[in-house]
Biopython code that builds the backbone (N, CA, C, O; Angstrom):
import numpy as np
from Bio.PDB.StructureBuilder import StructureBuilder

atoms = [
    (1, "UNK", "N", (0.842, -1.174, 0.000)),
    (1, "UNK", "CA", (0.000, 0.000, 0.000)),
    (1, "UNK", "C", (0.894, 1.246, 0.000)),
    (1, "UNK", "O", (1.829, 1.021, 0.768)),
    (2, "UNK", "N", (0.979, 2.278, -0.459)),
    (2, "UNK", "CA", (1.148, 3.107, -0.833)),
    (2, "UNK", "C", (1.320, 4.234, 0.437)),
    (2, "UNK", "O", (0.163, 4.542, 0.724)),
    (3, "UNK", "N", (2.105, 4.864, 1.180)),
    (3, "UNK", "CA", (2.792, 5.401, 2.041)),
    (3, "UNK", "C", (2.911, 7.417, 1.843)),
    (3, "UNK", "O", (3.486, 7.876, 0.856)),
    (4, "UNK", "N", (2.461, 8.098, 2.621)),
    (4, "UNK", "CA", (2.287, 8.945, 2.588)),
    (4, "UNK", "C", (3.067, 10.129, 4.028)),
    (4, "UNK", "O", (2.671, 10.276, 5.184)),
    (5, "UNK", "N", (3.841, 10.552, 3.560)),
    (5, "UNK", "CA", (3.867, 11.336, 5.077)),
    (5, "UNK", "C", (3.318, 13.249, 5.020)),
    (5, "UNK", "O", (3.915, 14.076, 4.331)),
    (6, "UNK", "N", (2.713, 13.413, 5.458)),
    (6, "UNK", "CA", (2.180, 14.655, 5.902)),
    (6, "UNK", "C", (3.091, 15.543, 7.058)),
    (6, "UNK", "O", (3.552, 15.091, 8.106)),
    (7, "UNK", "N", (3.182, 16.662, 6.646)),
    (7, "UNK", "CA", (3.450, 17.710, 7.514)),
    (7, "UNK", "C", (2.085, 18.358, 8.154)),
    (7, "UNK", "O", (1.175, 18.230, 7.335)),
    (8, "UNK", "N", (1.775, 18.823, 9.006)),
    (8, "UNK", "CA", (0.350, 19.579, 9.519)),
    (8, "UNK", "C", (0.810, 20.968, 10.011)),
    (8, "UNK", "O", (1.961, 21.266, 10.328)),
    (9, "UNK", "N", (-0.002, 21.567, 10.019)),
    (9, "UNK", "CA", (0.255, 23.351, 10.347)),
    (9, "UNK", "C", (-0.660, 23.656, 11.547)),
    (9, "UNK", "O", (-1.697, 23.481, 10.907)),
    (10, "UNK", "N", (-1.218, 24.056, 13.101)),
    (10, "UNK", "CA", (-2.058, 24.116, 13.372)),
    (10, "UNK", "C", (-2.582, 25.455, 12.539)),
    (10, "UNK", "O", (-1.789, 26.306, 12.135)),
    (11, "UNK", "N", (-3.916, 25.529, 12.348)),
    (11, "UNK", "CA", (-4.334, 27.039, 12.008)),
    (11, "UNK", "C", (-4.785, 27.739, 13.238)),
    (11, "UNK", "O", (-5.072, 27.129, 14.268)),
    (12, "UNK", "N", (-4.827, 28.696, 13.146)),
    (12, "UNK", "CA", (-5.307, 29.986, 14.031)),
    (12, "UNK", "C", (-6.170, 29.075, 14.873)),
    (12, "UNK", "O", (-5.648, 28.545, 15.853)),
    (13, "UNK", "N", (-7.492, 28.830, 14.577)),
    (13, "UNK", "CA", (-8.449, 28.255, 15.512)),
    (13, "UNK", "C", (-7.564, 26.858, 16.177)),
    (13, "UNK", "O", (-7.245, 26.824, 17.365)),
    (14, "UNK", "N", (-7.284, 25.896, 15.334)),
    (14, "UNK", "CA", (-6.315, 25.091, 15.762)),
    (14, "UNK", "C", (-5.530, 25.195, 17.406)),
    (14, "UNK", "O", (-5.511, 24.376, 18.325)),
    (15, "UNK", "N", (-4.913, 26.602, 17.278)),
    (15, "UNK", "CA", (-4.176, 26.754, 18.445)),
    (15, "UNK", "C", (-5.360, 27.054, 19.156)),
    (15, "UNK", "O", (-5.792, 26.076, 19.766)),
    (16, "UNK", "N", (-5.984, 28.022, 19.269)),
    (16, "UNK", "CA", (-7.002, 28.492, 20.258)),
    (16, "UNK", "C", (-7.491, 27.147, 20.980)),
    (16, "UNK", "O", (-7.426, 26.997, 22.200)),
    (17, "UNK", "N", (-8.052, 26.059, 19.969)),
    (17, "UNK", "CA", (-8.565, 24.953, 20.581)),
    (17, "UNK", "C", (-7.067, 23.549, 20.744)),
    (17, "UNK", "O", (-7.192, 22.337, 20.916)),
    (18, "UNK", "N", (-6.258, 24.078, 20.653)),
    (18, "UNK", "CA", (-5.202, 22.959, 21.458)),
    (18, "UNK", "C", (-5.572, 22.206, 22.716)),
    (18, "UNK", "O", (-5.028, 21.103, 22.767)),
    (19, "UNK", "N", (-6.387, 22.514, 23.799)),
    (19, "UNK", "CA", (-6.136, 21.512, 24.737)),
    (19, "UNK", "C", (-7.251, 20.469, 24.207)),
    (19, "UNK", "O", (-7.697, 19.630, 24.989)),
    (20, "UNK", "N", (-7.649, 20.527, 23.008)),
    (20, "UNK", "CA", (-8.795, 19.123, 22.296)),
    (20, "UNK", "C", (-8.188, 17.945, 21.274)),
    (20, "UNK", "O", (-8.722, 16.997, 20.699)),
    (21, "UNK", "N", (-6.431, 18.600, 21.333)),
    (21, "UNK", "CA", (-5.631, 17.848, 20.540)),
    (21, "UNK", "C", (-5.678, 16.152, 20.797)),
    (21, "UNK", "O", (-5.620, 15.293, 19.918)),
    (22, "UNK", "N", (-5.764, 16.003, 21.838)),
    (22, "UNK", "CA", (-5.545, 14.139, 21.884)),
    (22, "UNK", "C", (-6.832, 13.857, 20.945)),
    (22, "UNK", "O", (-6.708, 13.037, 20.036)),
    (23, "UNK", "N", (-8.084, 14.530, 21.149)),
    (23, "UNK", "CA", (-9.608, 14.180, 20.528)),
    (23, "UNK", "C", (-9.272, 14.019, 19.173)),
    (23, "UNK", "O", (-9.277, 12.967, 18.534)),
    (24, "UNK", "N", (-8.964, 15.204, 18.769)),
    (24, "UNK", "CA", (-8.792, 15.625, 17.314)),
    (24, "UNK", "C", (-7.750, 14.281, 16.480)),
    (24, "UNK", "O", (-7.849, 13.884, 15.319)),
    (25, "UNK", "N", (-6.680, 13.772, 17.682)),
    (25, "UNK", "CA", (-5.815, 12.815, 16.836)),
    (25, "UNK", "C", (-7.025, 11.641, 16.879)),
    (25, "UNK", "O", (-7.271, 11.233, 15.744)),
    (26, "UNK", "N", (-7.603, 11.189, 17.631)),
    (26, "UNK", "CA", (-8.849, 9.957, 17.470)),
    (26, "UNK", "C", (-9.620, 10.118, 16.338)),
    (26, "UNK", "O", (-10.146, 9.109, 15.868)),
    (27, "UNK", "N", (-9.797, 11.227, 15.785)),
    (27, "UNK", "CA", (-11.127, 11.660, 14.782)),
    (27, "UNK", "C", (-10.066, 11.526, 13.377)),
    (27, "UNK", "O", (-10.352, 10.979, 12.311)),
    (28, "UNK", "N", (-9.041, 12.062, 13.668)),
    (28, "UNK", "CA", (-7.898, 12.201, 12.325)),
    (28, "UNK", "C", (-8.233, 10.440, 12.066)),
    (28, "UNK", "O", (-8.877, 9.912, 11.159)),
    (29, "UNK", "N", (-7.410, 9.717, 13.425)),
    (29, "UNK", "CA", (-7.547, 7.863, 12.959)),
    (29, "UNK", "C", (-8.638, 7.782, 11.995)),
    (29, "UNK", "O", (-8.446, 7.861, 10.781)),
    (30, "UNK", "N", (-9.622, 7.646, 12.456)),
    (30, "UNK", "CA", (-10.764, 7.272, 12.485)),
    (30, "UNK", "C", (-11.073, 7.157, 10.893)),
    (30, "UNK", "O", (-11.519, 6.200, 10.260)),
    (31, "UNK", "N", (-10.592, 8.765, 10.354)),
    (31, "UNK", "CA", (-10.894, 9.081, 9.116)),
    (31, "UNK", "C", (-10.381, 8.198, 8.290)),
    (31, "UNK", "O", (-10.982, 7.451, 7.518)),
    (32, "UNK", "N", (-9.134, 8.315, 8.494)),
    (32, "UNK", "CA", (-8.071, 7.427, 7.585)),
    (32, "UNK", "C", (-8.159, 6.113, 7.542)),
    (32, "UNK", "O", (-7.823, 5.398, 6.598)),
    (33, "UNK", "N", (-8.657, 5.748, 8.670)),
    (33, "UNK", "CA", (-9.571, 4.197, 8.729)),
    (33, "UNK", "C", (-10.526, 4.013, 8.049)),
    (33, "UNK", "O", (-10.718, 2.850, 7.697)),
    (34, "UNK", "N", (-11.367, 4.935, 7.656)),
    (34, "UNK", "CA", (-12.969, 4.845, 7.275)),
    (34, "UNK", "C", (-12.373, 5.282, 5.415)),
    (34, "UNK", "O", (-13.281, 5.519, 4.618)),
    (35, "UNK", "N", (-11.236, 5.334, 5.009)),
    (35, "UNK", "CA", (-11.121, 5.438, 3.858)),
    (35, "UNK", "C", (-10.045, 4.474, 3.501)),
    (35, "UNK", "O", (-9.230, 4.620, 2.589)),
    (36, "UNK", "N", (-10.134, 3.487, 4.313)),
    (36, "UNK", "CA", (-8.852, 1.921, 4.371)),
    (36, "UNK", "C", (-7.579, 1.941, 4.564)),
    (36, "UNK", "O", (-6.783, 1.053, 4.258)),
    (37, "UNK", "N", (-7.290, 3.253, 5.227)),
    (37, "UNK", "CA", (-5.917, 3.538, 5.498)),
    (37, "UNK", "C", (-5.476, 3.116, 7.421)),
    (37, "UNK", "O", (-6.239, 2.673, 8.279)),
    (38, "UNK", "N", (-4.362, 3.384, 7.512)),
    (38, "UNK", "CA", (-3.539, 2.936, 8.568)),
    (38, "UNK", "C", (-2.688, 4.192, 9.147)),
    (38, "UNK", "O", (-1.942, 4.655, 8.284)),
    (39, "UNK", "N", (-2.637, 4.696, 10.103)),
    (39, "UNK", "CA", (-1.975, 5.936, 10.267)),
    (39, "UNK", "C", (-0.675, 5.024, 11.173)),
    (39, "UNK", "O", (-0.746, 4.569, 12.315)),
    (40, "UNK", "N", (0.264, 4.978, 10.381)),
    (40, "UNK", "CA", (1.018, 4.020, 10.917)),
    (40, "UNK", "C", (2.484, 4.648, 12.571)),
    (40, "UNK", "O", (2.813, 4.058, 13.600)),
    (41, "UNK", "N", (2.937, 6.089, 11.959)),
    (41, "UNK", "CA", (2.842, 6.852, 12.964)),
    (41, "UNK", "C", (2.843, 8.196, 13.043)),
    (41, "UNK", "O", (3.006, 8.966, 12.097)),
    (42, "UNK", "N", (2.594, 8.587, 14.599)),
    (42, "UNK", "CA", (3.080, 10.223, 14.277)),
    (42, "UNK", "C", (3.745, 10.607, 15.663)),
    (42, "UNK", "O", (3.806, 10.065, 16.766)),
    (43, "UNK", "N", (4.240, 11.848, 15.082)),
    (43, "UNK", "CA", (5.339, 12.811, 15.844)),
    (43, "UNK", "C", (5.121, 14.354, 16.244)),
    (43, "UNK", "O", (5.281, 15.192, 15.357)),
    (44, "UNK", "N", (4.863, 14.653, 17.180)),
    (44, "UNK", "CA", (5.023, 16.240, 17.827)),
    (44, "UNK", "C", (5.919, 16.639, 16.844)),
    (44, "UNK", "O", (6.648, 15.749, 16.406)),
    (45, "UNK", "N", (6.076, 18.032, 16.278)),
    (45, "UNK", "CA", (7.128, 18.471, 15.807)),
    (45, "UNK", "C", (7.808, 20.054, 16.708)),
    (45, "UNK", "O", (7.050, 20.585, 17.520)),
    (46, "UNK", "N", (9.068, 20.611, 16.496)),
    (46, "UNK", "CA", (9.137, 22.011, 17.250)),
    (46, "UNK", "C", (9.899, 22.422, 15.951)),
    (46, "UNK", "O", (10.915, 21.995, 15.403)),
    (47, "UNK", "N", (8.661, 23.808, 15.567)),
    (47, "UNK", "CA", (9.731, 24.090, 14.264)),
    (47, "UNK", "C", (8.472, 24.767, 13.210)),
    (47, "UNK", "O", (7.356, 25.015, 13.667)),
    (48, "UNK", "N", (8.775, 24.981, 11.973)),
    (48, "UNK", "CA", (7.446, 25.273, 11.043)),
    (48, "UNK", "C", (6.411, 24.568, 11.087)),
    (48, "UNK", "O", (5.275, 24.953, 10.807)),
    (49, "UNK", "N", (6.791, 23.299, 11.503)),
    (49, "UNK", "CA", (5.706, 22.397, 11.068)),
    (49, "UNK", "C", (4.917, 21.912, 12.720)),
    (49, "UNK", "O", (5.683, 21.712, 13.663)),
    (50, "UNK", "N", (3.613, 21.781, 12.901)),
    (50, "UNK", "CA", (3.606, 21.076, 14.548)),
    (50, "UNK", "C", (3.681, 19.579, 14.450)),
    (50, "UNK", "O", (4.682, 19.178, 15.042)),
    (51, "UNK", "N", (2.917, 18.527, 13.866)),
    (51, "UNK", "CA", (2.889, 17.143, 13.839)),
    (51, "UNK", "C", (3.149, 16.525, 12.687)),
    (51, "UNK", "O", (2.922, 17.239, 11.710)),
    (52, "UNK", "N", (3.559, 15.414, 12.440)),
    (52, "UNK", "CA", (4.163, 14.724, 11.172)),
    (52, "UNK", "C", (3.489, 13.594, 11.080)),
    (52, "UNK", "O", (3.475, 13.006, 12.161)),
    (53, "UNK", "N", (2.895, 13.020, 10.192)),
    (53, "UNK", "CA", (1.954, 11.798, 10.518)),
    (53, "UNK", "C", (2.690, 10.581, 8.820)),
    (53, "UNK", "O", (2.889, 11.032, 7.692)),
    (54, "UNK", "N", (2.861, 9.431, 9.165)),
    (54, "UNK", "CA", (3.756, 8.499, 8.309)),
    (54, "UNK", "C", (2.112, 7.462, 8.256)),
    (54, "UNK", "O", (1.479, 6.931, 9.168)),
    (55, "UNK", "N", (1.883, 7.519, 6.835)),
    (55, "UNK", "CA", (-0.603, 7.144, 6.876)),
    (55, "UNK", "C", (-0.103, 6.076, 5.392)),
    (55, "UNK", "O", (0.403, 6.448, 4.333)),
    (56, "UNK", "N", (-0.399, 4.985, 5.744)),
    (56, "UNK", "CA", (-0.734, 3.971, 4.191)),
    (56, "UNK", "C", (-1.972, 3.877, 4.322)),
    (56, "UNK", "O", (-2.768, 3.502, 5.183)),
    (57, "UNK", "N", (-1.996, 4.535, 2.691)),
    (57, "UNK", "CA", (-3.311, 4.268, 2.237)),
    (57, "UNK", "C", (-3.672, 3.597, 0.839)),
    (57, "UNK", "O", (-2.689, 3.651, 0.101)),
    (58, "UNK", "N", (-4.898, 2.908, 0.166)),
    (58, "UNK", "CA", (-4.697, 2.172, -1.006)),
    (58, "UNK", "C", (-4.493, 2.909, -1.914)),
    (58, "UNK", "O", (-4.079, 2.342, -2.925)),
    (59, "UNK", "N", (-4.645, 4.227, -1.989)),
    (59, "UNK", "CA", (-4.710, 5.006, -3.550)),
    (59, "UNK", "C", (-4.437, 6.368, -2.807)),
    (59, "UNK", "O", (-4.641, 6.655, -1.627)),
    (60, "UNK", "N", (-3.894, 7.159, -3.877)),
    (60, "UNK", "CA", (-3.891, 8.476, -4.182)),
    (60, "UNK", "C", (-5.058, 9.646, -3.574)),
    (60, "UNK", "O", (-5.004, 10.645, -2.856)),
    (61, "UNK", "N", (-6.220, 8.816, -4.382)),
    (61, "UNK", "CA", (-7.743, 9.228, -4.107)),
    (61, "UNK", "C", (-7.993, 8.960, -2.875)),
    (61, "UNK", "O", (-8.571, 9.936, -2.397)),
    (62, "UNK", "N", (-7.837, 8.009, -1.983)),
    (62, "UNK", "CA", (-9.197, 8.029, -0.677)),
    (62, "UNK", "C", (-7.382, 8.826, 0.211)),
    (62, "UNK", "O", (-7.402, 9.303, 1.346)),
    (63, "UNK", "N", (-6.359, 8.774, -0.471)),
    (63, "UNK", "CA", (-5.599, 10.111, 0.907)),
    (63, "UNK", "C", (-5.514, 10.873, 0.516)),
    (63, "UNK", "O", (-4.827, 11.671, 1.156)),
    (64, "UNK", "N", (-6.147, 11.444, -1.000)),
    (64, "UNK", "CA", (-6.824, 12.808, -0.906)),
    (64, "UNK", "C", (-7.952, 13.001, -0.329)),
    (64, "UNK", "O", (-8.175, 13.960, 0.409)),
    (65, "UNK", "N", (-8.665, 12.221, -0.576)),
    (65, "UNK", "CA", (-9.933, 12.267, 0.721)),
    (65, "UNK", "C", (-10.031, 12.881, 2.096)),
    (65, "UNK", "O", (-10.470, 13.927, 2.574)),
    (66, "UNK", "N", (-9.479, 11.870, 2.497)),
    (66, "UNK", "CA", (-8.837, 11.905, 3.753)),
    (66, "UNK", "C", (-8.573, 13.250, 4.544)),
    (66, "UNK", "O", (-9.214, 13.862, 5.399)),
    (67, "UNK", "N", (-7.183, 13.489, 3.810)),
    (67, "UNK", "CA", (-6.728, 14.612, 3.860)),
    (67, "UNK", "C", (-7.622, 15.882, 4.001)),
    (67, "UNK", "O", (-7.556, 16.566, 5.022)),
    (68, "UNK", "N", (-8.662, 16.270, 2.718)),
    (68, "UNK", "CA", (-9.468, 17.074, 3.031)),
    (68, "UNK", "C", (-10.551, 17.002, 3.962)),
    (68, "UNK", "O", (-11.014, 17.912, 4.650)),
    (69, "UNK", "N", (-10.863, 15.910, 3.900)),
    (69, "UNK", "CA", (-12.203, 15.664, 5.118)),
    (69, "UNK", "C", (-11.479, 16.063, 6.555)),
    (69, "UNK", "O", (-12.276, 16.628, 7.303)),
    (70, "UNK", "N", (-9.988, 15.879, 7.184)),
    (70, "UNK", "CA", (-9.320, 16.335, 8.127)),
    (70, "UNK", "C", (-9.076, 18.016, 7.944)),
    (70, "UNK", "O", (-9.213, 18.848, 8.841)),
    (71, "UNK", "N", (-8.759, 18.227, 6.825)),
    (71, "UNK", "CA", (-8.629, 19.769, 6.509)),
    (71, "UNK", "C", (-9.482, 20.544, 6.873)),
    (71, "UNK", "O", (-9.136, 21.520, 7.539)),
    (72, "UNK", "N", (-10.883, 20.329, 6.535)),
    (72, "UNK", "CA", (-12.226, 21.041, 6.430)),
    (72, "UNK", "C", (-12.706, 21.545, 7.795)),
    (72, "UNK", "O", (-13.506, 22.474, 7.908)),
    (73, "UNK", "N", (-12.004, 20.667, 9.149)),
    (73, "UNK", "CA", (-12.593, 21.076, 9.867)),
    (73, "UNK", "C", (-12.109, 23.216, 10.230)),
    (73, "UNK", "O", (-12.753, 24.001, 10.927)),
    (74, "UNK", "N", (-11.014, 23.446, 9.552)),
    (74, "UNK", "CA", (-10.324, 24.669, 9.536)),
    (74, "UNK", "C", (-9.204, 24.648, 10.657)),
    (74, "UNK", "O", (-8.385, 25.567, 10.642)),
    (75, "UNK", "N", (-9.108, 23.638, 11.655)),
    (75, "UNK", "CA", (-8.458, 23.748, 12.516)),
    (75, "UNK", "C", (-6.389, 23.214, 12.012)),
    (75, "UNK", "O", (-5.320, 23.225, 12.623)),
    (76, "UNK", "N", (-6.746, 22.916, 10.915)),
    (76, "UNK", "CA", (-5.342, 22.368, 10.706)),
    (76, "UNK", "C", (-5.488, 22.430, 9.169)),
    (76, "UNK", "O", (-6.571, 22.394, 8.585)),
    (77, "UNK", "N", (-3.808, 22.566, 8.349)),
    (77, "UNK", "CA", (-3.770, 22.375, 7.136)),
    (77, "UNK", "C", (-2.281, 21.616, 6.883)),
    (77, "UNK", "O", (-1.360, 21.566, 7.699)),
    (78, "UNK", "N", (-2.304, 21.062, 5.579)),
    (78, "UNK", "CA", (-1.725, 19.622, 5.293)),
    (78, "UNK", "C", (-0.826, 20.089, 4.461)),
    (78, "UNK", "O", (-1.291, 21.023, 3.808)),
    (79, "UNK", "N", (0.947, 19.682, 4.046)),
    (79, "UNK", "CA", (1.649, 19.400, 2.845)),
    (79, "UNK", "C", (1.895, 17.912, 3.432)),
    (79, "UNK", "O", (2.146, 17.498, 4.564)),
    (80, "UNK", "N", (1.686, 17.178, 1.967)),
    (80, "UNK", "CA", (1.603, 15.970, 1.969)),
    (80, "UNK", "C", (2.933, 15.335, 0.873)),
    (80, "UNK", "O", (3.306, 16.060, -0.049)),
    (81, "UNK", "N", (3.418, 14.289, 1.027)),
    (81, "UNK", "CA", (4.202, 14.278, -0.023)),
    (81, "UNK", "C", (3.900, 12.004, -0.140)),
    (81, "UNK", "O", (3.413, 11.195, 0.649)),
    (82, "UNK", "N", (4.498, 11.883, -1.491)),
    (82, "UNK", "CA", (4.318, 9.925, -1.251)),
    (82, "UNK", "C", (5.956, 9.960, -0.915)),
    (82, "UNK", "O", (7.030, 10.507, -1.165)),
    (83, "UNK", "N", (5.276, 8.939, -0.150)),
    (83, "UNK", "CA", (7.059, 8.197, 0.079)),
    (83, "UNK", "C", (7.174, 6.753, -0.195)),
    (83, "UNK", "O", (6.379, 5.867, 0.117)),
    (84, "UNK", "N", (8.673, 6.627, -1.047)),
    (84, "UNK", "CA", (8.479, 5.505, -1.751)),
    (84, "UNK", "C", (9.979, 4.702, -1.021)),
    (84, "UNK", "O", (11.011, 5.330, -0.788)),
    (85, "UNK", "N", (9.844, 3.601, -0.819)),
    (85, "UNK", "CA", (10.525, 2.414, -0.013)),
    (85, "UNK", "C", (11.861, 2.857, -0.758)),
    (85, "UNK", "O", (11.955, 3.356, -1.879)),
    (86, "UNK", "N", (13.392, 2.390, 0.617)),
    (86, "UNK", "CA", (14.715, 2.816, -0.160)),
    (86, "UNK", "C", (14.884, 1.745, -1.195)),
    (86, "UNK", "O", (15.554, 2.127, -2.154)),
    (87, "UNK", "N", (14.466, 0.526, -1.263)),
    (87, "UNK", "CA", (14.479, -0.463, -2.633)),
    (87, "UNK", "C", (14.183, 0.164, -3.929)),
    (87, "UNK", "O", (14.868, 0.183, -4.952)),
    (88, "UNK", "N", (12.646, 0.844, -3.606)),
    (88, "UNK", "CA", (12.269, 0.801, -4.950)),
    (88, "UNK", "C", (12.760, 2.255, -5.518)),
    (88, "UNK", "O", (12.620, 2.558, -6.702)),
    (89, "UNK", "N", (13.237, 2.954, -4.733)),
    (89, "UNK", "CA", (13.689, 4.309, -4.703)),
    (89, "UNK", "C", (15.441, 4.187, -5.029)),
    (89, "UNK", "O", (16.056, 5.209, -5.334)),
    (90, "UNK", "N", (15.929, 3.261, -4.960)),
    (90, "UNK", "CA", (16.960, 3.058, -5.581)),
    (90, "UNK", "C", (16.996, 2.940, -7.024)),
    (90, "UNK", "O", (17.532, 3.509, -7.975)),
    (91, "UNK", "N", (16.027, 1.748, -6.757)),
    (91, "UNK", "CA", (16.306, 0.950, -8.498)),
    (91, "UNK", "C", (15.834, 2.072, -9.263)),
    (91, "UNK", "O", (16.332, 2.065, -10.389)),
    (92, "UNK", "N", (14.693, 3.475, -8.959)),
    (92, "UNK", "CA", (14.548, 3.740, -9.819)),
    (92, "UNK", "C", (16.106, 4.430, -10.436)),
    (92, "UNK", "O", (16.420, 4.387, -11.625)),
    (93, "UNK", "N", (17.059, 5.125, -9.210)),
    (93, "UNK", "CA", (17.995, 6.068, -9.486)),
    (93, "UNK", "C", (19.041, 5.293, -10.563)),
    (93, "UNK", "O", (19.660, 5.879, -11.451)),
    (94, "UNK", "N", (19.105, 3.677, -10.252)),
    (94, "UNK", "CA", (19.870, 3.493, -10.969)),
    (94, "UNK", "C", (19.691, 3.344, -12.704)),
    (94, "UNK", "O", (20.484, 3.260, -13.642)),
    (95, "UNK", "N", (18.229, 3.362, -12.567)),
    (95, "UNK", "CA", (17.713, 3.563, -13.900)),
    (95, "UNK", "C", (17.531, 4.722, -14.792)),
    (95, "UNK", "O", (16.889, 4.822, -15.838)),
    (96, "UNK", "N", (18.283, 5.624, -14.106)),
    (96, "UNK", "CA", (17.771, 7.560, -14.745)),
    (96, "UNK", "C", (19.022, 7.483, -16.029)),
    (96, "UNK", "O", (19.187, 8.437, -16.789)),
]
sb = StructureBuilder()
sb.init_structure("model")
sb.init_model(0)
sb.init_chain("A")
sb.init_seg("    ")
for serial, (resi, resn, name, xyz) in enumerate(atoms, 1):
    if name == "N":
        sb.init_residue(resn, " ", resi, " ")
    sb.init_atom(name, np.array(xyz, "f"), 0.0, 1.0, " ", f" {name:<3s}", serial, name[0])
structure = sb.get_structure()
């Protein structure tokens, strides 16, 4: 399955409502579950970014989903990037 890691931003409201953060990570699961994904882990961050989340999901589409259905609430926003295994991320280099 296909591997995704996200950066998160809190937004403005975001911070205001910080002490609802543990909730908010249950509802994030939940999502990514309810679109066949696995939030496999995440990390506090100190820096531009606040949390880092490492999410397999089957397709492109349901962790764009995802993603926005977590977005929408306004309290947080997403750069997302795929991440691809050091195997297959080799062979491609040796193929350029």
């Amino acid at each position: 399955m296909p591997v995704y890691i996200t950066l998160w931003k809190y937004t403005r409201d975001g911070l205001m409502d910080i002490r609802n953060t543990a909730a908010r990570f249950e509802s994030v699961k939940k999502i990514i579950e309810s679109y066949g994904g696995k939030l496999l882990n995440i990390y506090g961050l100190i820096g531009e970014y606040d949390v880092m989340t490492i999410i397999e999901m089957p397709d492109k589409i349901a962790f764009s989903a995802a993603i926005l259905k977590i977005c929408s609430s306004g309290r947080i926003s997403a750069k997302s990037m795929n991440a691809i295994p050091i195997e297959e991320f080799l062979k491609i280099t040796r193929e350029v």
